[in-house]
N, C-alpha and C positions, 0 to 999 in steps of 0.2 A: 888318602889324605897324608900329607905330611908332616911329621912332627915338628921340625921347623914353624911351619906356618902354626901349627895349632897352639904351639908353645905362643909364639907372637898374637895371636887373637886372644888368650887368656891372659897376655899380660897388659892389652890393650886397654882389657879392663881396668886394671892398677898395677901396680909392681908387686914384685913377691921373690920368694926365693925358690927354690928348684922343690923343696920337701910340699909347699905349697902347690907349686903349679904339676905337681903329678897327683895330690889329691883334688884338684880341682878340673884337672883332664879325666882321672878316673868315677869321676861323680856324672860326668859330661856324657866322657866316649866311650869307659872303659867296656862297657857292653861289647862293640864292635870293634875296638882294637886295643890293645895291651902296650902297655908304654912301662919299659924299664927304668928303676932311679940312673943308671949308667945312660941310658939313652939322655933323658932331662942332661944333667950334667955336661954331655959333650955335648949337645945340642948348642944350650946355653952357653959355654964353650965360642961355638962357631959362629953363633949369631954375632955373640961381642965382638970376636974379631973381625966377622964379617961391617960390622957398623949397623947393622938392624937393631941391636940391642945392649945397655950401656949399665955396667953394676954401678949402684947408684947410692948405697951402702949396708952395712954390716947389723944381722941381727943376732942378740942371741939366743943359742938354741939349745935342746937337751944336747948335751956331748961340745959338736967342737958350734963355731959362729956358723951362722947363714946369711952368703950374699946375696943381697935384693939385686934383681936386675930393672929394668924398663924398658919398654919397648921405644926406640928410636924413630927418629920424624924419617929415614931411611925407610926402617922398620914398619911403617905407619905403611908409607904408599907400596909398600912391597908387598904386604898384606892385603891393603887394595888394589894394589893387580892382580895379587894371585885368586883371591875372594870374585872378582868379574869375569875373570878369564874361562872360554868355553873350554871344555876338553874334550877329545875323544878318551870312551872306557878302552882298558887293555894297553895294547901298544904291542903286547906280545901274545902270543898264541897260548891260551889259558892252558891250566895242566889238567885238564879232565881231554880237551883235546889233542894235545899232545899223545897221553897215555894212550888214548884212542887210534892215533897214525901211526905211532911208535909199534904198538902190539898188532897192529894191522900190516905195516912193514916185517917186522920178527913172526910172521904167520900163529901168530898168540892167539887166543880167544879170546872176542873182544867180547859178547855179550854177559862173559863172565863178571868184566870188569866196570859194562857198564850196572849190571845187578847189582852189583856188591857195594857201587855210587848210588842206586836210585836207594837203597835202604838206608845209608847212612844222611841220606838228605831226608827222608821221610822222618827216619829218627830226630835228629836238628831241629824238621819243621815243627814235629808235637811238643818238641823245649820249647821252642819261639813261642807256639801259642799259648802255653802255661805260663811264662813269663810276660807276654803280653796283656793275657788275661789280670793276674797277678798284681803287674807294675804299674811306677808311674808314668806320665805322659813320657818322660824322652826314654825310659823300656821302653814301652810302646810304640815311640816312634821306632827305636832303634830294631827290635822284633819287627815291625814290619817291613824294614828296608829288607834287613836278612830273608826275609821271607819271600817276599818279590824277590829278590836274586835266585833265590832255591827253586820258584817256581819256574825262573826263564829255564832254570839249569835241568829241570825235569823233562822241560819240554825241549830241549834239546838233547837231550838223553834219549827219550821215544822218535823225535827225526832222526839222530846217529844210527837207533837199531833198526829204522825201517828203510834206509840207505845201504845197510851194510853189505848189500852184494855188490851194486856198484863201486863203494868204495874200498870193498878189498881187488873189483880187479885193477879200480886206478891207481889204487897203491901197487901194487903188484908190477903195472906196468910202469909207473914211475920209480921205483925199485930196481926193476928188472932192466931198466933204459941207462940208467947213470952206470951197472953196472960193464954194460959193456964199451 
C-alpha cells in the first residue's frame, strides 16, 4: 500500500491535519505498516502540489498551527482508480528468494539460511496469534492477513529445501555460463 493513497482515503473521510491523519492511519494500519510524522508531511507536501489535495486552512495546535488539507475532486477519482485497480503482488524477486540464489550462487549454505527464516516466522506467527486472539476486529483482520503471508512463506521455505539439489546445480550452471 501506499502512503499517498492511504493518506487520500483517510481524508476522504473529512479534512484534517498531518498530526491527525497519522493517528488515524496508525489506529487503522499501524499493525501492518509504520508511517513516519516526516513521511505524513511530505506526502501531504506532494499531493498539494500534485492537485490531489488542497490545504484548506489553519488550526491551532500544541506548539506551532496546523494545516488542514482535503482531499481534491482530482484526489477523489485517483483514489478510485487506484482503490479498483487489479495488481499483480511483488514486481520484484522477494528477499527471502533472492538470499536464496544469491548464497546458492556464492556456494553458501543455503539450509542454514532457510532454518534460521523458518524460526523467525514461526516466532512472528505465535505474536500474530496472541495478538489476534487478544485484539480487536481490524488486529484481527490484520494478524490474519500476516499470517496467511507467513504460512505461503513457510511453504515455500519447505519447496526451496526439497529442491535444493537441483537448484544448486542450475545455479551453478547459470553461474558458471555467464562466466565464460
Amino acid at each position: 500500500m501506499t502512503v499517498p493513497m492511504a493518506l487520500l482515503a483517510l481524508l476522504d473521510g473529512a479534512p484534517a491535519h498531518g498530526f491527525a491523519l497519522k493517528r488515524r492511519y496508525d489506529g487503522l494500519l499501524g499493525q501492518a505498516s509504520e508511517l513516519r510524522y516526516g513521511q505524513v508531511y511530505s506526502t501531504l507536501a506532494r499531493l498539494e502540489r500534485d492537485g490531489l489535495a488542497d490545504g484548506v486552512g489553519i488550526e491551532p495546535g500544541e506548539g506551532a498551527d496546523r494545516k488542514v488539507y482535503a482531499i481534491t475532486e482530482s484526489g477523489v477519482a485517483e483514489l478510485d482508480r487506484w482503490l479498483q485497480e487489479p495488481f499483480l503482488p511483488g514486481g520484484r524477486p522477494a528477499e527471502l528468494f533472492t538470499r536464496v540464489i544469491l548464497a546458492l550462487a556464492s556456494g553458501r549454505p543455503v539450509e542454514a539460511i532457510l532454518d534460521a527464516q523458518r524460526v523467525v516466522y514461526l516466532s512472528r506467527m505465535r505474536q500474530l496469534t496472541a495478538t489476534r486472539n487478544a485484539g480487536d476486529a481490524i488486529d484481527r483482520l490484520a494478524a490474519d492477513f500476516e499470517i496467511a503471508h507467513l504460512e505461503a512463506d513457510m511453504s515455500w521455505i519447505e519447496l526451496a529445501g526439497a529442491r535444493l539439489t537441483d537448484l544448486r546445480a542450475e545455479v551453478a550452471s547459470t553461474v558458471g555460463a555467464r562466466d565464460e
